[in-house]
C-alpha positions as CSV (number, residue, x, y, z in Angstrom):
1,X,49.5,59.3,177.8
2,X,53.0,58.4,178.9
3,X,56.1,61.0,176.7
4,X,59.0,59.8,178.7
5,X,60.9,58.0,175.8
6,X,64.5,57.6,175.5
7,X,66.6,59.2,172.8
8,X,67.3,56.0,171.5
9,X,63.7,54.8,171.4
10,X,62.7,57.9,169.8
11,X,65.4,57.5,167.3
12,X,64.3,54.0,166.7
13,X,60.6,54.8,165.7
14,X,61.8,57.5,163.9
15,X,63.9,55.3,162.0
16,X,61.0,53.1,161.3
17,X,58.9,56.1,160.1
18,X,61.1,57.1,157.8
19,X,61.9,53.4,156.5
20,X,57.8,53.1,155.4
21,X,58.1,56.3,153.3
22,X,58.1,55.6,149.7
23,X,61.7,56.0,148.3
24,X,61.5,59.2,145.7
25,X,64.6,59.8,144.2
26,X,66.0,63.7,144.0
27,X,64.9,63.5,140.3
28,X,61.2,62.5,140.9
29,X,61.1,65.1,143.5
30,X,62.3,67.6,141.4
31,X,59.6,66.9,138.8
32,X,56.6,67.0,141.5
33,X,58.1,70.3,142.0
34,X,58.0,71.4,139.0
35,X,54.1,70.2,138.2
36,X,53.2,71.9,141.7
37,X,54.4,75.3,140.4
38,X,53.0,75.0,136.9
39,X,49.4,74.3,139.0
40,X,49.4,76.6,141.8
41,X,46.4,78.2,142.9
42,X,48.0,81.9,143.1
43,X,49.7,81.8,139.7
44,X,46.0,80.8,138.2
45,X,44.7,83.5,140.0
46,X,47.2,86.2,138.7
47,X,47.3,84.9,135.3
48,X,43.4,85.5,135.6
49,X,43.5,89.2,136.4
């Protein structure tokens, strides 16, 4: 495989990455948060022992 990319083409894909992921807004991120700490694994486990 060929790595020499320019900065700028780099930059570019990234760009395009980024464009494709979904749009969350701070608020829906803070709720996923939220659920994953109220379902991690280790808090299960310690609430268990």
């Amino acid at each position: 495989m060929n790595y020499n990319i320019s900065f700028s083409e780099m930059n570019k894909l990234a760009e395009q990455a980024n464009s494709k992921k979904s749009k969350l807004s701070l608020e829906d991120m803070r709720k996923q948060v939220a659920l994953l700490k109220t379902k991690s694994v280790s808090k299960v486990k310690k609430q268990q022992s």
